[in-house]
C-alpha positions in Angstrom: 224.6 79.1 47.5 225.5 78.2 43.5 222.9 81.3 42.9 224.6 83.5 45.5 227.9 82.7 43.8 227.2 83.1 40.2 225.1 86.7 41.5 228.2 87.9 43.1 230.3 87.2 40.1 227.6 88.5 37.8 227.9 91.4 40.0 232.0 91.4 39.8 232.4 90.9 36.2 230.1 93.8 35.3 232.4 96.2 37.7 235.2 95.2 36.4 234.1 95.9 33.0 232.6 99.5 33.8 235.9 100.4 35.1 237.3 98.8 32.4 235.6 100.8 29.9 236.1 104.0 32.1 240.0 103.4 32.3 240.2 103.3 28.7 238.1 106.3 27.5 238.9 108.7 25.2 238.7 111.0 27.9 240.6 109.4 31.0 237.7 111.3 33.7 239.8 113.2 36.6 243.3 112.3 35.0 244.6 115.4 32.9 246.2 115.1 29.8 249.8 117.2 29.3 250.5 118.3 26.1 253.6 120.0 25.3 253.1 122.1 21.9 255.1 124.7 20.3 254.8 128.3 21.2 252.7 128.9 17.8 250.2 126.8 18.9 249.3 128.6 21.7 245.9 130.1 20.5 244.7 127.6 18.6 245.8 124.6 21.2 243.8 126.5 24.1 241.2 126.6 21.5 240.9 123.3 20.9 242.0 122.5 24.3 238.2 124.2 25.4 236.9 122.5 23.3 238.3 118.8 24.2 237.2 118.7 27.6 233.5 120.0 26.8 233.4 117.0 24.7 234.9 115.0 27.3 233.0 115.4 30.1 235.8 115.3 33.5 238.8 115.8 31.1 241.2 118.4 31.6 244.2 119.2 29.2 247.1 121.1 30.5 249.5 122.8 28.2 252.9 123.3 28.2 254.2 126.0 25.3 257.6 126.9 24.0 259.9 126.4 22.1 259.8 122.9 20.4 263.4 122.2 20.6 263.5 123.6 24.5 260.2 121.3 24.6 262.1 118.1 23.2 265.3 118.6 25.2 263.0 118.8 28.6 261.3 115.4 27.3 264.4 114.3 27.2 264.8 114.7 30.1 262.0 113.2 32.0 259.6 116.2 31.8 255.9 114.6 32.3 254.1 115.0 29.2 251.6 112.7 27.7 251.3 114.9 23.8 254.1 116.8 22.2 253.3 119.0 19.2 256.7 120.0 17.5 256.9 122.6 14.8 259.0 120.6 12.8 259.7 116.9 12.5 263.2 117.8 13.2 262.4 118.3 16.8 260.1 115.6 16.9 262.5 113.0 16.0 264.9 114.0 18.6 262.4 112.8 21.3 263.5 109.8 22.2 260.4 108.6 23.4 258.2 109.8 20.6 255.3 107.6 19.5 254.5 107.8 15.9 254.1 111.1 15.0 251.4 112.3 12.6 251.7 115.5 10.6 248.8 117.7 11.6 249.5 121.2 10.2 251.5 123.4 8.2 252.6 126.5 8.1 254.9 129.6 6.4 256.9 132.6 7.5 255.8 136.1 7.1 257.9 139.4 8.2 256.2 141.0 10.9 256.0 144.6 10.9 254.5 148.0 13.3 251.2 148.1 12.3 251.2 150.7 9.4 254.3 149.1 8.5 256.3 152.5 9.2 259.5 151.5 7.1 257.7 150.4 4.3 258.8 146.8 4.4 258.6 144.8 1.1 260.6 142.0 1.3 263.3 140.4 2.6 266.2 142.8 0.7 264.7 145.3 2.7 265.6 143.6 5.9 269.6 143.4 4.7 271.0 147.0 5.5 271.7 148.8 9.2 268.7 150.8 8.9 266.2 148.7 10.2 266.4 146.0 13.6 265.5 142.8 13.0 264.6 139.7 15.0 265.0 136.4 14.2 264.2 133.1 15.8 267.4 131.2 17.2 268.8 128.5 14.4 268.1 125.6 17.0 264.0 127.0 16.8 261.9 125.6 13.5 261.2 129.2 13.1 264.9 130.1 12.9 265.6 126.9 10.7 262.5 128.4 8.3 264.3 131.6 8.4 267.6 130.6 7.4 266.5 128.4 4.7 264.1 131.5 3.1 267.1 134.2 3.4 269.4 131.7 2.1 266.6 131.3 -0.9 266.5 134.8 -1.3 270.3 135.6 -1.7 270.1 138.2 1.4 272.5 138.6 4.5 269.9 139.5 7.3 272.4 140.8 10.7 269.8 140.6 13.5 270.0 142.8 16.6 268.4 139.5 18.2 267.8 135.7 18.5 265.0 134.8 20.4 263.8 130.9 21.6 260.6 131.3 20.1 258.4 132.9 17.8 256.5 134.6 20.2 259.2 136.5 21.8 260.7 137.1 18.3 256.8 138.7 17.7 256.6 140.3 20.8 260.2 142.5 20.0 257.6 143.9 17.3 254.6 144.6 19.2 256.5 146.3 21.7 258.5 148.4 19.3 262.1 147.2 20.1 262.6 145.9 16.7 261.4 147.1 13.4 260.5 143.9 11.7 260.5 139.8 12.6 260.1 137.3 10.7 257.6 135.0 12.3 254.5 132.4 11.2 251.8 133.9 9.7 249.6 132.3 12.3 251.4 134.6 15.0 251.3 137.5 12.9 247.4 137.4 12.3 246.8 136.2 15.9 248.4 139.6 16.7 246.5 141.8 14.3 245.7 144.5 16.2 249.2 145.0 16.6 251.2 144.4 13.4 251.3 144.1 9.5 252.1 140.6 7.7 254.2 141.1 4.9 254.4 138.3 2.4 257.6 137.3 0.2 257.7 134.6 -2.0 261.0 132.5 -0.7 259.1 132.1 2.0 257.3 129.2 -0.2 260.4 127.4 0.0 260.3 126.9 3.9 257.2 125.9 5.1 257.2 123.8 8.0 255.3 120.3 8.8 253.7 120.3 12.5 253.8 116.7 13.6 252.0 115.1 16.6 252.2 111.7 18.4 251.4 110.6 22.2 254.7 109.7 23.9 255.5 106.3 24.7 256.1 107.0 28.4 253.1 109.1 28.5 250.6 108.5 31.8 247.6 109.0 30.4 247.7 107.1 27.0 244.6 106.8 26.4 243.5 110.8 27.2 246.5 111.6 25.1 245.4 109.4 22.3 241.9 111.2 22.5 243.4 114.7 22.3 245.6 113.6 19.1 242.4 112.1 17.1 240.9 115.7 18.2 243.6 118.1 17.1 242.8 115.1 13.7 239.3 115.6 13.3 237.7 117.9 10.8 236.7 119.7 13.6 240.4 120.2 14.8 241.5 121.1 11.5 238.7 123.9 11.2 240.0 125.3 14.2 244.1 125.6 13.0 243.2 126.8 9.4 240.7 129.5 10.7 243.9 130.0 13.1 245.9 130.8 9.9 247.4 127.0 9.7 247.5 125.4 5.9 246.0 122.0 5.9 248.9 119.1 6.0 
């Protein structure tokens, strides 16, 4: 009987600690991991997001993208997400629930412009007068915070014909030839090559946004979302967002 006993809890200890040690993977098997990243994130997150579950063998990672201050606001309010990726700490910190956030990327503003650049863009000044339309991000966006602290920088009253909730629809008046210019990342502007010109100007040195990370405190799947932040920090992660166009934190 004392050998039956001690066999069966031989037999129990070692379960419990196989599903202890499968509970608290890096790669929580069969439970996804949400991540709610900002819409300039988009190529390089799905990227790395590959990436992620073929190192983690049963992993999934589900993204949400958008805006990050549309992002934090539906946080707020009990959206499930396990990540969030803000372009700006700004954001970040208005997540209530926000774990400690670590900056993972930066990056700068560029005007975007018809490929060709047609109106012979050269800076900001050029963007000033009734002769061209012009998108900007909305003031509440990072991008539209960048934007206003550059044209501010610069001197320059910029009237845009519109204010869009994230860079990618500020980009996309651009590729689809309803504006002449946007100012957007330079991330977006070179994922979109094929479509548009980058033009550089220096003020935009003087708003370059931090991209923070953290796994939420409410999150339900600590432990996958802890393995997809440590990722996104890994050399390999930080190949992947400054061949993206990202500058290194």
């Amino acid at each position: 009987m004392r050998s039956t006993v001690a066999g069966l809890a031989v037999t129990l200890t070692a379960s419990l600690a196989a599903c202890g040690s499968g509970s608290g993977s890096g790669s929580e098997a069969g439970r996804p991991v949400t991540v709610f990243a900002a819409a300039s994130l988009t190529e390089s997150f799905t990227t790395l997001g590959d990436r992620f579950e073929a190192a983690h063998p049963g992993s999934t990672v589900t993204f949400n993208f958008g805006g990050s201050s549309a992002l934090a606001t539906q946080i707020n309010e009990g959206a499930p997400a396990d990540v969030f990726a803000s372009a700006a700490p700004a954001n970040m910190a208005a997540v209530t629930d926000a774990g400690t956030p670590a900056t993972f990327a930066r990056n700068q503003l560029v005007i975007a412009v018809g490929k060709g650049n047609p109106k012979g863009v050269t800076g900001l000044a050029a963007l000033t007068g009734p002769r061209l339309k012009v998108a900007l991000c909305a003031a509440a966006v990072p991008c539209g915070a960048a934007a206003t602290t550059a044209i501010a920088a610069a001197g320059v009253t910029i009237t845009p014909v519109t204010l869009e909730q994230d860079v990618k629809a500020a980009l996309s008046k651009v590729r689809l030839g309803e504006v002449d210019a946007a100012l957007v990342y330079r991330t977006d502007a070179k994922a979109a090559a094929a479509d548009v010109d980058a033009i550089e100007f220096p003020e935009s040195a003087r708003a370059v946004n931090d991209y923070p990370i953290a796994v939420l405190t409410g999150a339900r799947n600590t432990a996958g979302g802890q393995a997809f932040v440590d990722y996104v920090l890994s050399p390999e992660g930080l190949r992947v967002l400054t061949d993206a166009g990202f500058q290194a934190p």
